[in-house]
C-alpha positions as a Markdown table, in Angstrom:
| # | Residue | x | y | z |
|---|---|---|---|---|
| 1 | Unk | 33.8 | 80.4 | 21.3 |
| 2 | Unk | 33.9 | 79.5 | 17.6 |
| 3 | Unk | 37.0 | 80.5 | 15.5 |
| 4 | Unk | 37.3 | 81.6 | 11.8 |
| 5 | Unk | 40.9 | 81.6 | 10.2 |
| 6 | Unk | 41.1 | 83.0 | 6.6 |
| 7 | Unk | 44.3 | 81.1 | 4.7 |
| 8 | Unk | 46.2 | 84.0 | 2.6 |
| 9 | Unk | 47.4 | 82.0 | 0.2 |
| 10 | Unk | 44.3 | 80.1 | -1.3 |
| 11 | Unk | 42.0 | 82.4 | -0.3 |
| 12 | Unk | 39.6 | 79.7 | 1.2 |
| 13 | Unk | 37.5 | 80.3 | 4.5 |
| 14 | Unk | 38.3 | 77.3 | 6.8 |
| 15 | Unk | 35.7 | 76.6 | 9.2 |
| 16 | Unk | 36.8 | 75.3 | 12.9 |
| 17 | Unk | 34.9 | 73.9 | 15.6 |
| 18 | Unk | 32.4 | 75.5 | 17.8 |
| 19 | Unk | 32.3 | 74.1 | 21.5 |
| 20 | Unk | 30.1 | 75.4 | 24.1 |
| 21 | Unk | 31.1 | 75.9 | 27.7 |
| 22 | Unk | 30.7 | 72.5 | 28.6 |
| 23 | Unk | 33.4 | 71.4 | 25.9 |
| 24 | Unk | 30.7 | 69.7 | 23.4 |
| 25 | Unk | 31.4 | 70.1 | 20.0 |
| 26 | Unk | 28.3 | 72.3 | 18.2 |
| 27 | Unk | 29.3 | 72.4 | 15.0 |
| 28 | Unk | 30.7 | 69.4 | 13.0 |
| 29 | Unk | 32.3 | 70.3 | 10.0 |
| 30 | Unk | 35.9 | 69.9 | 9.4 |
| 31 | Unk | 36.7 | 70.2 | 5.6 |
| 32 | Unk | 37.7 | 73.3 | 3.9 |
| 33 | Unk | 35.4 | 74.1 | 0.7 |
| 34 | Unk | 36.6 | 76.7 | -2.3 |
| 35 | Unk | 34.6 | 79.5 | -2.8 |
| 36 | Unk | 34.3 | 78.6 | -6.5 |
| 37 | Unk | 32.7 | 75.3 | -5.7 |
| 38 | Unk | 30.0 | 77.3 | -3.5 |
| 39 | Unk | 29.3 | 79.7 | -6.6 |
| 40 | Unk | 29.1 | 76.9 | -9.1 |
| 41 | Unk | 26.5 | 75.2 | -6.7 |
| 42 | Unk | 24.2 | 78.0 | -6.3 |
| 43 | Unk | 24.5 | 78.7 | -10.3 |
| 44 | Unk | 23.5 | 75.0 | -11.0 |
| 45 | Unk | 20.6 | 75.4 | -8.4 |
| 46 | Unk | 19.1 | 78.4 | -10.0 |
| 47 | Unk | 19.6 | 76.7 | -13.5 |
| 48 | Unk | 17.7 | 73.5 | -12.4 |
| 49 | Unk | 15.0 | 76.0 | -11.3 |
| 50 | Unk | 14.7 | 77.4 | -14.0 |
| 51 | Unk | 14.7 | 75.0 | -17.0 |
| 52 | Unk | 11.9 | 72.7 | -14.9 |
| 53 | Unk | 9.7 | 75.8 | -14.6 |
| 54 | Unk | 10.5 | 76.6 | -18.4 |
| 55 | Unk | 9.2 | 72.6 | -19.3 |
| 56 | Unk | 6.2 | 72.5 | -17.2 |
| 57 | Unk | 4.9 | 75.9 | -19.1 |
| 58 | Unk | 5.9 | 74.5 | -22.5 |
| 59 | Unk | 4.8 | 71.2 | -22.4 |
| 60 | Unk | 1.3 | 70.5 | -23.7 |
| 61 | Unk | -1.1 | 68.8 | -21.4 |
| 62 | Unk | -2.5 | 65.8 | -22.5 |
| 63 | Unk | -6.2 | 65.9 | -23.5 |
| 64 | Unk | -8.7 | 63.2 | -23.5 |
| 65 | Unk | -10.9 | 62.5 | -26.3 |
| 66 | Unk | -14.3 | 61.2 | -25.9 |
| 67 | Unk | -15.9 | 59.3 | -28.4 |
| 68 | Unk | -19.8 | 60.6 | -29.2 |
| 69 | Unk | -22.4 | 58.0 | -29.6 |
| 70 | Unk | -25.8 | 58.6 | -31.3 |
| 71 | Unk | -28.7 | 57.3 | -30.5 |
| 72 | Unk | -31.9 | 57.2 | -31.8 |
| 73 | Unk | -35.0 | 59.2 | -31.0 |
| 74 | Unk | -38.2 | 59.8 | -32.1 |
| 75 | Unk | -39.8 | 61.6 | -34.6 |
| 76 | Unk | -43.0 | 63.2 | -35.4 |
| 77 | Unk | -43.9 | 60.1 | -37.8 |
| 78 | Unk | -43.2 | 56.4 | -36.7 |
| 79 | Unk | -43.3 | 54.0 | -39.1 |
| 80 | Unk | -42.3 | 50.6 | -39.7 |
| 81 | Unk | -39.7 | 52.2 | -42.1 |
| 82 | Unk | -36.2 | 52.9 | -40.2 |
| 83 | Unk | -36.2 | 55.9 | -42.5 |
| 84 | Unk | -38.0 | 57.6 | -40.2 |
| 85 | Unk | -35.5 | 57.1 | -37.8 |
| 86 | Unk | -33.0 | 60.1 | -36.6 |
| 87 | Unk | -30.9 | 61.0 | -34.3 |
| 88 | Unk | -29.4 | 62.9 | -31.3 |
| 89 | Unk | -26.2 | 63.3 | -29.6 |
| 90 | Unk | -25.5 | 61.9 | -26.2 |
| 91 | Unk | -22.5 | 62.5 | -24.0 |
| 92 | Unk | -22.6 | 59.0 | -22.9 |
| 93 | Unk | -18.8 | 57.7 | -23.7 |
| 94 | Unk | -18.4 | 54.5 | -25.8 |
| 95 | Unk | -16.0 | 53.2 | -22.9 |
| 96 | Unk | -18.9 | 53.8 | -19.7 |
| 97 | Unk | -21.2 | 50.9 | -19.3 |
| 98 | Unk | -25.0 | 51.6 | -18.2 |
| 99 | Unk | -27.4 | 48.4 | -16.6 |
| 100 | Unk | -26.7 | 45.0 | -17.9 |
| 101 | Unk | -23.9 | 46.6 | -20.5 |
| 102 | Unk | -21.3 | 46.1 | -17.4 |
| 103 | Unk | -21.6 | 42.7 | -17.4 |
| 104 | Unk | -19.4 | 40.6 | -19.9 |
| 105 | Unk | -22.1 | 38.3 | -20.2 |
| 106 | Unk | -25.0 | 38.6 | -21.9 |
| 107 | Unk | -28.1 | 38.5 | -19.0 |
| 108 | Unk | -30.9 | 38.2 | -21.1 |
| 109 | Unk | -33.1 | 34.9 | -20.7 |
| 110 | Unk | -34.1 | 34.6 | -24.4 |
| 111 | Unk | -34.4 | 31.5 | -26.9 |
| 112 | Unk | -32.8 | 32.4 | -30.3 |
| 113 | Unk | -34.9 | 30.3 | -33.1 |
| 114 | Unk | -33.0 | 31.5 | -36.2 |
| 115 | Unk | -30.5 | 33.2 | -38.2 |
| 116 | Unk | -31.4 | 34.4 | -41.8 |
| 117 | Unk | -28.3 | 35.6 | -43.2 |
| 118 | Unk | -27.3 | 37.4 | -46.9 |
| 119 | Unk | -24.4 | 38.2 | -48.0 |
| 120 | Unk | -23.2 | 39.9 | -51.1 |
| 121 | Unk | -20.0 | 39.8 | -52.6 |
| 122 | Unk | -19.2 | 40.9 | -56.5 |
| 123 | Unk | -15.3 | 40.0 | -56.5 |
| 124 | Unk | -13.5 | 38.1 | -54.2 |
| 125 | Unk | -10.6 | 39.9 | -54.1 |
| 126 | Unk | -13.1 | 43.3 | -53.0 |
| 127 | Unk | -12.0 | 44.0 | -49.1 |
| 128 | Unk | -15.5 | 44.3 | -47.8 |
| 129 | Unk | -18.7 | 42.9 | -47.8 |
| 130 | Unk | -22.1 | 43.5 | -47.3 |
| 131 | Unk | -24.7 | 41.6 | -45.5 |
| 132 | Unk | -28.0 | 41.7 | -43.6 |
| 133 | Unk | -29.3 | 39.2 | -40.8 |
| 134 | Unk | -32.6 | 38.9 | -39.3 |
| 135 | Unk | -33.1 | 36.9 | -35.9 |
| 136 | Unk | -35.8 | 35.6 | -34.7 |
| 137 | Unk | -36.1 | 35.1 | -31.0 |
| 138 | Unk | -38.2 | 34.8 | -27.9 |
| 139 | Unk | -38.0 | 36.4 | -24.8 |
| 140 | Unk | -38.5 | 34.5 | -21.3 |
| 141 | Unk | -38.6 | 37.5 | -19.0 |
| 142 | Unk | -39.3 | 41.4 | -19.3 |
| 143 | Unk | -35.7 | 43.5 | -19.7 |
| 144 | Unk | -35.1 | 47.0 | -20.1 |
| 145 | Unk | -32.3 | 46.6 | -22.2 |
| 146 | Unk | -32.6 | 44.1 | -25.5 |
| 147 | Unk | -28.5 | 43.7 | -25.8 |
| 148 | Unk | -26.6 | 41.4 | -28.3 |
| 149 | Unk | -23.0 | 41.5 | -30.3 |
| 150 | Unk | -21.5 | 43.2 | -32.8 |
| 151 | Unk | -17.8 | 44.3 | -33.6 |
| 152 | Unk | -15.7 | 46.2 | -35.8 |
| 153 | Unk | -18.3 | 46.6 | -38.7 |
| 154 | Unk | -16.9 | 49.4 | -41.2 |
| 155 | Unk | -21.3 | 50.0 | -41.8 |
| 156 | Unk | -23.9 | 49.1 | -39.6 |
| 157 | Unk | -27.3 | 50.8 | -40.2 |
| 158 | Unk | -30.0 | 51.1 | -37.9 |
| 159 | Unk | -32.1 | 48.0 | -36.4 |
| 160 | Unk | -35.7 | 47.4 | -36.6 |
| 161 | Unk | -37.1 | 45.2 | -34.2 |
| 162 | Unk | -40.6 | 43.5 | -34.4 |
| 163 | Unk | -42.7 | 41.9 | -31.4 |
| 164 | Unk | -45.1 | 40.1 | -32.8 |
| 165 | Unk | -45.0 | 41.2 | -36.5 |
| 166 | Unk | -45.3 | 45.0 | -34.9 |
| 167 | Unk | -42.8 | 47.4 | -35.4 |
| 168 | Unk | -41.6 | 49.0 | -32.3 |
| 169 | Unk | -39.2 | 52.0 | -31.9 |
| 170 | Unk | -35.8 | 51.8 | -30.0 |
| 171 | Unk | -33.1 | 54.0 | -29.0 |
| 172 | Unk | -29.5 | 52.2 | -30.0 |
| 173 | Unk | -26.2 | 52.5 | -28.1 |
| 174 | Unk | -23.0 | 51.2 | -28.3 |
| 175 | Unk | -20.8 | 49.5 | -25.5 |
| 176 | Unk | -17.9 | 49.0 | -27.2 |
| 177 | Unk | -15.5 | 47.1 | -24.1 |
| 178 | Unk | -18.3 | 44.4 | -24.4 |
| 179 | Unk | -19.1 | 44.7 | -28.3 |
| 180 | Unk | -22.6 | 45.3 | -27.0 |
| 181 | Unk | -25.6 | 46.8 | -29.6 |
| 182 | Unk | -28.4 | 47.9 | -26.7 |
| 183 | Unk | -31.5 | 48.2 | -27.7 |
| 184 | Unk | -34.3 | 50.3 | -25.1 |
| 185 | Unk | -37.8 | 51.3 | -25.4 |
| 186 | Unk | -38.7 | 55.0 | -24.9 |
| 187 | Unk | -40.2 | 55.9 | -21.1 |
| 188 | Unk | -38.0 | 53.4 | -19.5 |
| 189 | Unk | -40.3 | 50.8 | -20.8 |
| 190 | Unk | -39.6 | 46.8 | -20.5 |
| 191 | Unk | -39.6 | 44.9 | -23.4 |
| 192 | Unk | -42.4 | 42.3 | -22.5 |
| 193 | Unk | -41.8 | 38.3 | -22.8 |
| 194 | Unk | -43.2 | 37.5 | -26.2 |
| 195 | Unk | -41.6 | 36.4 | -29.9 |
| 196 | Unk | -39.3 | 39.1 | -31.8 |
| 197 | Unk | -37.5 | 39.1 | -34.9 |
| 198 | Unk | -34.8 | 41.8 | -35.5 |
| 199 | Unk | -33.4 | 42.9 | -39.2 |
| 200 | Unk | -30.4 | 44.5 | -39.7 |
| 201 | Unk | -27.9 | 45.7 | -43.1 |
| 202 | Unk | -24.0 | 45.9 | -42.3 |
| 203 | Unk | -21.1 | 45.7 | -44.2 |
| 204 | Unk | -17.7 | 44.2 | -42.9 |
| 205 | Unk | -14.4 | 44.1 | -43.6 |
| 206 | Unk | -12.3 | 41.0 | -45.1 |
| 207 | Unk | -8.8 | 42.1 | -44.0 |
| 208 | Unk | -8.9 | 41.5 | -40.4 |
| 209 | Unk | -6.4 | 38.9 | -39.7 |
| 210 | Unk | -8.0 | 35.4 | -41.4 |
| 211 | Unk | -10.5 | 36.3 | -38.2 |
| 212 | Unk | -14.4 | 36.4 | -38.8 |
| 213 | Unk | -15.0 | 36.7 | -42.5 |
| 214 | Unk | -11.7 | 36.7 | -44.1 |
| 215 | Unk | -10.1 | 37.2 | -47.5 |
| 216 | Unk | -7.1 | 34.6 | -48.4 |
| 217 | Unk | -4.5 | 34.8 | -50.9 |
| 218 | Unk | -2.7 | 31.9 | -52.9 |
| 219 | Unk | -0.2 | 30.5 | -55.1 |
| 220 | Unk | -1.2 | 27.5 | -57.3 |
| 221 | Unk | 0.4 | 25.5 | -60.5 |
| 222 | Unk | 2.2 | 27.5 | -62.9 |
| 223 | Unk | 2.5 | 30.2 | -60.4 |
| 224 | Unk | -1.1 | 31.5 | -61.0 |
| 225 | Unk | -2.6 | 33.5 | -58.1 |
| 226 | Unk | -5.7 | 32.9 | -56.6 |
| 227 | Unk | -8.1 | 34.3 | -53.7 |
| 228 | Unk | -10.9 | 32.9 | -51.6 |
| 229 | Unk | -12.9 | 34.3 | -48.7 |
| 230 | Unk | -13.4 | 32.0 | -45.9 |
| 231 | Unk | -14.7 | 32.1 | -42.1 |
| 232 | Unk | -13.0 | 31.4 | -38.7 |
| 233 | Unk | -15.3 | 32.6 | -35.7 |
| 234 | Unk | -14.0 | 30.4 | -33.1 |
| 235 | Unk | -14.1 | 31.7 | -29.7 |
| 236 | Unk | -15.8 | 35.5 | -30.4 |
| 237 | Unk | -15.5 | 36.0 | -34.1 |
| 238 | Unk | -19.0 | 36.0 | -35.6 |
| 239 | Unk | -19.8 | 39.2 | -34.0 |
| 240 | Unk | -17.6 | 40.5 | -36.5 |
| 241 | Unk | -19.2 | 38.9 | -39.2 |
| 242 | Unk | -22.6 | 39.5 | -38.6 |
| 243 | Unk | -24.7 | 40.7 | -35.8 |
| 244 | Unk | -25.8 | 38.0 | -33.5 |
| 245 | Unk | -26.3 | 36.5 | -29.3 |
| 246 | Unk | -22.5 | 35.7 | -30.0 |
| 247 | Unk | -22.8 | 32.9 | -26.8 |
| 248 | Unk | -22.0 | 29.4 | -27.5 |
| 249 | Unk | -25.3 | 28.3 | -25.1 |
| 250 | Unk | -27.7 | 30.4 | -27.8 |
| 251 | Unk | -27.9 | 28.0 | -30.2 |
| 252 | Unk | -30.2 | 28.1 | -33.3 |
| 253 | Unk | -30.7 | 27.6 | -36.9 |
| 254 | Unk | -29.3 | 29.0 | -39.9 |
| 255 | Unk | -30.7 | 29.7 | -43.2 |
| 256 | Unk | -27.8 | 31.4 | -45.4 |
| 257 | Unk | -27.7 | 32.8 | -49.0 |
| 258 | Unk | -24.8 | 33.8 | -50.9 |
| 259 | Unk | -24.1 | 36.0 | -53.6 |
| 260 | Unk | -21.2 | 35.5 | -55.9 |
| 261 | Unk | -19.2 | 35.7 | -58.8 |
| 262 | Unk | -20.6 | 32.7 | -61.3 |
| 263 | Unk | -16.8 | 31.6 | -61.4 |
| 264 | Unk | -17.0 | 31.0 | -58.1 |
| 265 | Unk | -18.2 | 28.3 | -55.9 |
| 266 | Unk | -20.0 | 28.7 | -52.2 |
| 267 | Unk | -19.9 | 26.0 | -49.8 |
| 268 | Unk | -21.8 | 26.2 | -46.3 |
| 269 | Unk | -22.6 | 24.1 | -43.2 |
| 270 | Unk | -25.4 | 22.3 | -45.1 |
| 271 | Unk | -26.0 | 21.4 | -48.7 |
| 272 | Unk | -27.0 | 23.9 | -51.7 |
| 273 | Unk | -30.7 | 23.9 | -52.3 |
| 274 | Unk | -30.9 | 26.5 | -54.9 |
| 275 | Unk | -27.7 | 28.4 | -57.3 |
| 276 | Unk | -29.9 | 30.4 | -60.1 |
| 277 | Unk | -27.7 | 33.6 | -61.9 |
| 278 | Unk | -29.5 | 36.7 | -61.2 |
| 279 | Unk | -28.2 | 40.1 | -62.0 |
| 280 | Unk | -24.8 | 38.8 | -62.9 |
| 281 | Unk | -24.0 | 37.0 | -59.4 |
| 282 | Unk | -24.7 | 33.4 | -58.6 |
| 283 | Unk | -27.1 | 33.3 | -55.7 |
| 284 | Unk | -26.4 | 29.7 | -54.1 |
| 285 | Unk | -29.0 | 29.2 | -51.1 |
| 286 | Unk | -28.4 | 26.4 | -48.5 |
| 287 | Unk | -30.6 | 24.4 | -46.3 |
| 288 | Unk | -31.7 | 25.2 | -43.3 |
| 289 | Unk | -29.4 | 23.6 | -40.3 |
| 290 | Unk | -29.2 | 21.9 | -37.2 |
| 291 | Unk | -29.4 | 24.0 | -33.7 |
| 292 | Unk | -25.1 | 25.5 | -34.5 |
| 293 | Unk | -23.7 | 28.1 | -31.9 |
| 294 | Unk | -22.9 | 31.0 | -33.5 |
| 295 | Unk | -19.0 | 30.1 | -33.8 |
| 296 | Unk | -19.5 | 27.0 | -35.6 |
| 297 | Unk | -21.2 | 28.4 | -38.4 |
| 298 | Unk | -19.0 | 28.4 | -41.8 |
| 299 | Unk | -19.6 | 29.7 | -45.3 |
| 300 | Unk | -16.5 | 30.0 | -48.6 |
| 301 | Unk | -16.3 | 31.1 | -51.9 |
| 302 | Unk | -13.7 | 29.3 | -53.8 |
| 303 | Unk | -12.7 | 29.3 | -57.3 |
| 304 | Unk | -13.9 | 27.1 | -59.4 |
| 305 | Unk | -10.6 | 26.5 | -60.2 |
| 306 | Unk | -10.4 | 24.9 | -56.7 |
| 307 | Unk | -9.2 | 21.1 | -56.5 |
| 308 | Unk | -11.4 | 18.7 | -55.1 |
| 309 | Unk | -11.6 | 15.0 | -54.2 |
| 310 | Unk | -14.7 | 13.2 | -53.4 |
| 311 | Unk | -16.9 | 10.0 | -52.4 |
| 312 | Unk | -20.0 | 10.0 | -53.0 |
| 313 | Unk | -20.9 | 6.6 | -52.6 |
| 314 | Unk | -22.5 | 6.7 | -49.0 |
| 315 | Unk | -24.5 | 9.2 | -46.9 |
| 316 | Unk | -22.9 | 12.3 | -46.0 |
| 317 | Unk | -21.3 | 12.9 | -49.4 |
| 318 | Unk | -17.4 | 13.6 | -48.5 |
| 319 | Unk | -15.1 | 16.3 | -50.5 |
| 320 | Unk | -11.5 | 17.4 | -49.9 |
| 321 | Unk | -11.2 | 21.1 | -51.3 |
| 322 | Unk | -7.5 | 22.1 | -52.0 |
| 323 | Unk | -5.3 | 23.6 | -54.6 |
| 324 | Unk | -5.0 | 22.0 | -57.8 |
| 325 | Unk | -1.7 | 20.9 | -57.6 |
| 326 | Unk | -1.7 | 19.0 | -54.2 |
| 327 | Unk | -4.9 | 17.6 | -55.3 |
| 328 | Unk | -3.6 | 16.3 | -58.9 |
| 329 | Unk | -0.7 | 15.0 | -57.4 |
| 330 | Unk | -2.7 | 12.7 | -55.3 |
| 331 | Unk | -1.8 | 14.6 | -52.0 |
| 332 | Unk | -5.2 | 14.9 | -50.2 |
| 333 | Unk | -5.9 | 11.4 | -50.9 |
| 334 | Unk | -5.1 | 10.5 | -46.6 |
| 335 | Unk | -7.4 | 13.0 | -45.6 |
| 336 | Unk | -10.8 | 11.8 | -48.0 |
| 337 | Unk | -9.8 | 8.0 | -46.7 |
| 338 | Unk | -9.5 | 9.1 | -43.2 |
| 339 | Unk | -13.0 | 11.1 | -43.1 |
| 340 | Unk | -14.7 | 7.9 | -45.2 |
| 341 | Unk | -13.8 | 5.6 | -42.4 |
| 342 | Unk | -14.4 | 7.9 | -39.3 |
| 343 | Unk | -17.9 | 8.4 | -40.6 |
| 344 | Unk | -19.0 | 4.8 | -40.6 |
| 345 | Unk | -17.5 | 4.7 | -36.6 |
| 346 | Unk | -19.3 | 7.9 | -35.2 |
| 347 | Unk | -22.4 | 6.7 | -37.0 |
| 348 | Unk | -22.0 | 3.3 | -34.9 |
| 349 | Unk | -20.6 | 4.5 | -31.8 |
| 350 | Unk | -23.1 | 7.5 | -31.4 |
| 351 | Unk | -25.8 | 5.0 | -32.7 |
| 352 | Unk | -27.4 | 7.4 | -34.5 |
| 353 | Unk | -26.9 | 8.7 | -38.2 |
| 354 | Unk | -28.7 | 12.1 | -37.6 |
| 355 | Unk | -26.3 | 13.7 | -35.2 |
| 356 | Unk | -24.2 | 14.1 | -38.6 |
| 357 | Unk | -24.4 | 16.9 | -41.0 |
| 358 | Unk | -26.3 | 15.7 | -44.6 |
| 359 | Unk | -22.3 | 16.3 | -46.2 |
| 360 | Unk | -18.9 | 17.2 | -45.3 |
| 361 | Unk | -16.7 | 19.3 | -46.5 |
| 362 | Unk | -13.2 | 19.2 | -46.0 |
| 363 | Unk | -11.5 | 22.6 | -46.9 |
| 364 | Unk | -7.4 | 23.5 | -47.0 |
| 365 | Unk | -6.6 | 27.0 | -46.9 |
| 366 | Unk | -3.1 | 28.1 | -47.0 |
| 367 | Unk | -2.9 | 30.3 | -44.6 |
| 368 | Unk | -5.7 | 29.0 | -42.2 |
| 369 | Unk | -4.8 | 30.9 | -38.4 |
| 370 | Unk | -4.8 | 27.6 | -36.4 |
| 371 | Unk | -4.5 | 23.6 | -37.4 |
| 372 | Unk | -8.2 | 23.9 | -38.0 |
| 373 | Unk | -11.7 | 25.1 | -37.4 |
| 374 | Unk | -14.4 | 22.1 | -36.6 |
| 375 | Unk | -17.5 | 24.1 | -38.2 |
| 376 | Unk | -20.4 | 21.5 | -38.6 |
| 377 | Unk | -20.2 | 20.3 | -42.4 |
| 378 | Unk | -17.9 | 22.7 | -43.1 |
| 379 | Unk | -14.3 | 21.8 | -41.3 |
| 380 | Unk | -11.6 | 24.3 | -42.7 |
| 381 | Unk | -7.3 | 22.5 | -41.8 |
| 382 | Unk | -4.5 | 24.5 | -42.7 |
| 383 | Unk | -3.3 | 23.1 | -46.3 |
| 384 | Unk | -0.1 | 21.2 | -44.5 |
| 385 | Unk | -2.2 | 19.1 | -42.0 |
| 386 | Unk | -3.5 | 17.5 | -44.2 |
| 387 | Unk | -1.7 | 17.6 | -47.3 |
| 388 | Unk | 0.0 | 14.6 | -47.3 |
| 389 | Unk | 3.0 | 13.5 | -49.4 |
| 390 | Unk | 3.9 | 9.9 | -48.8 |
| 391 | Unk | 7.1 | 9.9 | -50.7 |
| 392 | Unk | 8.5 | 12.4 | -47.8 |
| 393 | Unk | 6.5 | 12.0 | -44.9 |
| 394 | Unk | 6.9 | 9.5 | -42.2 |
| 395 | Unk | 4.5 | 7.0 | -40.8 |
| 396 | Unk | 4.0 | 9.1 | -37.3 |
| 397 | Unk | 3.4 | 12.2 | -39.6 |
| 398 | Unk | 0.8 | 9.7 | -41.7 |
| 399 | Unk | -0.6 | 9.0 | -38.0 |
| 400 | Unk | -0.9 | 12.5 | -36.9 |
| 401 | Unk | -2.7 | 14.1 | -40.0 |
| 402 | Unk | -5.6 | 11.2 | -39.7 |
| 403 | Unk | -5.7 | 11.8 | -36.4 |
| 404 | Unk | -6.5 | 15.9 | -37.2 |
| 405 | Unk | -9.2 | 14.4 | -39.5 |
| 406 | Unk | -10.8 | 12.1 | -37.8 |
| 407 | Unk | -10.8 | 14.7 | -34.4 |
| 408 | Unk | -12.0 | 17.1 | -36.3 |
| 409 | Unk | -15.4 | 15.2 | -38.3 |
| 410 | Unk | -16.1 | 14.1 | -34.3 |
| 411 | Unk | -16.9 | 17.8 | -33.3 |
| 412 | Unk | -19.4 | 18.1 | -36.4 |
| 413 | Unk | -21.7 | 15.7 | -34.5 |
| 414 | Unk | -24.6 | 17.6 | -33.1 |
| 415 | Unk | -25.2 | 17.3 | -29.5 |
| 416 | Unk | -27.4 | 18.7 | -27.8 |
């Protein structure tokens, strides 16, 4: 039989034990509690309650935004104009992969013959430029989907693809996870082994890190400030630069052309061929070059203010491109050396003068990303590896900026 006692003077209920016949204890609590702790518990309870049911009411839900792409259909007059190109909306999101698109790899068994690329730029300290490439390339087996690169372009216009000199009319999409342009043909159609060349206008931005096609700053003598554009696509960077099969394996020749300011100089991978002035710009053309994967091909526009050291007593001509005041103080005087004696070895060790480009160009920037980028003919260091003041720096320091040099020149070698 349970008991209750009630204490007068605190006004608490205390709770007992309750033992059954047997003598086992049925109930276990032993402690008095105040009934003001009891009130403030059920108070604190309903208040809890209260508030979440409050929040989750309030609170907006967070929506999901889905990026529309358009792609291209028909229209009542095909030409081989892309003007007569227009579009629809598709629900497809920019982030859901279709076919080949899911694979980070490009699949299709092509042979890429050539890059003809154009680039325009009236000022060099503008933060965009435009461009347009055409590719010419051969297909080995039928695909349904014609994919290749292209990333981060603030413009990039339609493509018009020819098989055979013929125009033919694709729908475009975008994958952007995979920085995939996919081209199809209407009806599900293949696109049949056979030679194609593909145009396409874009313009890109100069800002993006001293990635792709960059803009670079500078402080020279007398404080003077200076800017030069400049490329770094090593591993995946000249998708941004250009639309291309941005795969190391894809190798093929480039033909490039720059426009420019006439105070301003353009180098490339190969030698200039042609610099005539035409409508105010300087329009230097190069020659054509050696099989390059995409990431080795290079292209600047310096002032013409630029420093520059050179020999050109032998075959490739050798120049060291740097401020002016490194350069008049004598400072990129270990690099030129360095590159005029590695040539003479790779030329002997490889047993071959052609795997070499026709000149080298040695090219400091300032504010280069990494030590240095080994583009063929075109090798771009970071100004202090190879700026070199011997009234400072040591003899292991002398050591390790020839050994940047030489290692370098090595990678513009073509191997096939």
């Amino acid at each position: 039989m349970s008991s209750k006692k009630k204490d007068k003077k605190t006004g608490n209920v205390e709770l007992g034990e309750s033992r059954s016949s047997g003598g086992k204890t049925t109930f276990q609590s032993l402690r008095s509690l105040p009934k003001s702790w009891i009130i403030i518990a059920v108070i604190f309870y309903c208040a809890s309650v209260l508030t979440v049911g409050l929040l989750a009411g309030l609170v907006p839900r967070r929506v999901q935004r889905i990026t529309i792409i358009a792609t291209p259909t028909p229209s009542n007059k095909t030409t081989a104009s892309s003007s007569s190109i227009t579009t629809t909306v598709v629900t497809h999101s920019p982030s859901q992969c279709i076919g080949d698109e899911c694979n980070p790899r490009l699949l299709s068994d092509l042979i890429v013959h050539s890059y003809e690329l154009e680039y325009t730029c009236n000022d060099t300290k503008q933060t965009t430029a435009e461009g347009q490439v055409t590719i010419e390339f051969t297909l080995k087996q039928p695909i349904k989907q014609l994919i290749y690169h292209s990333k981060g372009m603030i413009k990039l216009e339609e493509p018009a693809i020819f098989e055979e000199d013929v125009y033919r009319f694709v729908s475009v999409r975008k994958y952007i996870p995979n920085d995939y342009i996919c081209l199809s043909l209407s009806n599900d159609a293949s696109f049949a082994p056979n030679r194609y060349k593909l145009v396409q206008k874009f313009v890109t931005s100069l800002t993006v890190n001293s990635l792709g096609f960059y803009q670079s700053s500078f402080t020279d003598k007398n404080e003077t400030m200076g800017t030069l554009l400049a490329t770094k696509f090593r591993a995946t960077e000249a998708r941004s630069a250009f639309p291309c099969f941005d795969e190391p394996q894809l190798k093929a020749q480039f033909r490039i052309t720059i426009n420019h300011p006439v105070n301003t100089i353009a180098l490339s991978n190969f030698p200039s061929i042609e610099d005539p002035i035409e409508n105010g710009l300087r329009r230097t053309k190069f020659a054509e070059t050696f099989p390059l994967s995409t990431y080795l091909v290079s292209w600047a526009i310096l002032p013409d203010t630029y420093g520059k050291k050179l020999d050109n007593d032998d075959e490739p001509t050798i120049t060291v491109w740097a401020r002016q005041d490194p350069t008049e103080k004598n400072h990129t005087a270990l690099a030129l050396e360095t590159a005029m004696n590695s040539v003479p070895f790779y030329k002997d060790y490889f047993n071959t003068a052609d795997a070499l480009p026709p000149k080298i160009d040695i090219l400091a920037i300032l504010g280069l990303a990494s030590t240095a980028m080994e583009s063929s003919g075109l090798i771009s260091f970071r100004e202090d590896r190879i700026v070199y003041d011997e009234q400072i720096a040591s003899t292991l320091q002398k050591q390790q900026f020839a050994d940047i040099v030489a290692h370098e020149i090595a990678h513009s070698c073509k191997f096939k």
